[in-house]
C-alpha positions in Angstrom: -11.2 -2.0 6.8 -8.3 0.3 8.6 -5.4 -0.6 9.9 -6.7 0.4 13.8 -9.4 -2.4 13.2 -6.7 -4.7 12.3 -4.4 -4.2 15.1 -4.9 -7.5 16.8 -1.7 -6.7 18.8 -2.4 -2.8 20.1 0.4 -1.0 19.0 -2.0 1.5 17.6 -3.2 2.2 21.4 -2.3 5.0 23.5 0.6 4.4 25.6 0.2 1.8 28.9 3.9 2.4 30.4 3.5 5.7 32.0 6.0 7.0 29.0 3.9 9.4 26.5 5.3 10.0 23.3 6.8 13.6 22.2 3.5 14.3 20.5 1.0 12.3 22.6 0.1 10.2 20.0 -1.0 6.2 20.1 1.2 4.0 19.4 4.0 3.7 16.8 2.2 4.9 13.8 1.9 6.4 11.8 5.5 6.9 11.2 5.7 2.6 11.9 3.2 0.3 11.8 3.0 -3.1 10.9 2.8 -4.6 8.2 -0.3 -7.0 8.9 -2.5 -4.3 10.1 -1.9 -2.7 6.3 -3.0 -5.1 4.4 -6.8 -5.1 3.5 -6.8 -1.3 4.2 -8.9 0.5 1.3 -7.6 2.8 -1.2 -9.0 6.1 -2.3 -8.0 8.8 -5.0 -7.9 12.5 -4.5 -11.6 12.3 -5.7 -12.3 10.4 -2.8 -13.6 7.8 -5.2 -12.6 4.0 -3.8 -9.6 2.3 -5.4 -9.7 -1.1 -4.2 -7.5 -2.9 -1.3 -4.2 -3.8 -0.4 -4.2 -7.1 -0.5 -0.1 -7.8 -0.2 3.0 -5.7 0.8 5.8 -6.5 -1.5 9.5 -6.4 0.4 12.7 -6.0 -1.1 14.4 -8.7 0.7 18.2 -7.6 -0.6 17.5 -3.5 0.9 14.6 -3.9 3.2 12.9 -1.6 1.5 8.9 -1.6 0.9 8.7 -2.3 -2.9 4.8 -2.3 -3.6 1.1 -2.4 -2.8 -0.6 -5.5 -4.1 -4.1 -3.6 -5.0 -6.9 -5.6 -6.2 -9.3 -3.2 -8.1 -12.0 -3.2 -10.7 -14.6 -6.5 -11.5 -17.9 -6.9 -9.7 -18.3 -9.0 -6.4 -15.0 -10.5 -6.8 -15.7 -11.6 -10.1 -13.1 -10.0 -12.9 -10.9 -8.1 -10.2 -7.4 -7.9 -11.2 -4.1 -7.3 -9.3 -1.5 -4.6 -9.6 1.6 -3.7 -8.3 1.7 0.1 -6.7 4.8 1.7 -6.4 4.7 2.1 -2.1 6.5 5.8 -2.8 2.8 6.2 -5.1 0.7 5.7 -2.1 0.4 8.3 1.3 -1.2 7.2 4.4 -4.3 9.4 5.3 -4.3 9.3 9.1 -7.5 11.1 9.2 -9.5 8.7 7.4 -7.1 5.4 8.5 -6.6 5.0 4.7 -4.4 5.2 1.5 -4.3 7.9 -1.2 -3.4 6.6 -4.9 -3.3 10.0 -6.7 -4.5 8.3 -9.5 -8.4 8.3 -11.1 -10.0 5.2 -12.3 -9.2 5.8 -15.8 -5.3 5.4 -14.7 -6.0 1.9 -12.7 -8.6 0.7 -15.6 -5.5 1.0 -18.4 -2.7 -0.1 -15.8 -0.3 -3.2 -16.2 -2.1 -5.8 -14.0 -2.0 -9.2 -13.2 -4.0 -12.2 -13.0 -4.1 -13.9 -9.3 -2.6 -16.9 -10.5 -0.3 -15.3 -13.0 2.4 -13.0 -11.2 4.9 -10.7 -12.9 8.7 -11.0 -12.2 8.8 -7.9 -10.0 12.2 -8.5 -9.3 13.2 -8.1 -13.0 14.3 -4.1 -13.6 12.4 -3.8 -16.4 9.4 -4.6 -15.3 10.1 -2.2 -12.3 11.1 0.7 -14.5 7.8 -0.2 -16.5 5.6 0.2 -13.2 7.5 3.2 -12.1 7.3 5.3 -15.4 3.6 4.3 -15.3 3.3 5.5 -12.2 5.8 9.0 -12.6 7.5 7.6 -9.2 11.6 6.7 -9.3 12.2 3.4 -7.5 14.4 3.7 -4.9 18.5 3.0 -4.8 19.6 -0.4 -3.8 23.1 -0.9 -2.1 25.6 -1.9 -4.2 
């Protein structure tokens, strides 16, 4: 599902108010969009081969940065799927196809530090972080002192 299907609120529809945006474009997005209309939006490599779906959006409540994307990818009908945490800098919103890009293959989310549903990881802990990020070749971003 996309995150125009999910917009239960129309922020992704063209402008009522008489205003029109610099570039005539719909809404806030792509640039900001909210945060439930993201979730359950499917995720595809540069192969265009399907990654699996966001199924949380992970905040840094200390900078108000966007931490991670929850994916859940791999198992069969739901069965043997696990979870794991996506660097958010990883991903890049494909406006043309309403839907993520993990520049990642299979191979990369197959051997990947996951999680079981009931069994999260401490992503606050900086370790762990650096762990995901090196994985990942993204630098997590700088918190305020």
């Amino acid at each position: 599902m996309n995150y125009e299907n999910r917009d239960s609120l129309g922020m992704y529809k063209p402008f009522q108010n008489g205003s029109s945006s610099i570039d005539d474009k719909d809404g806030p997005g792509p640039h900001l969009m909210g945060a439930n209309t993201l979730t359950g939006n499917n995720v595809y490599n540069r192969q265009d081969e399907y990654l699996g779906d966001i199924k949380e959006i992970m905040l840094d409540m200390r900078s108000g940065h966007v931490s991670y994307a929850v994916l859940e990818f791999g198992g069969f009908l739901g069965m043997g799927t696990k979870l794991f945490a996506v660097p958010w800098s990883a991903l890049t919103l494909d406006t043309v196809e309403k839907r993520f890009i993990l520049d990642a293959n299979k191979e990369l989310l197959d051997n990947a530090p996951g999680f079981e549903k009931d069994d999260w990881p401490d992503m606050a802990d900086a370790m762990w972080e650096k762990s995901i990020h090196d994985y990942y070749g993204t630098k997590p971003y700088s918190r305020p002192l």
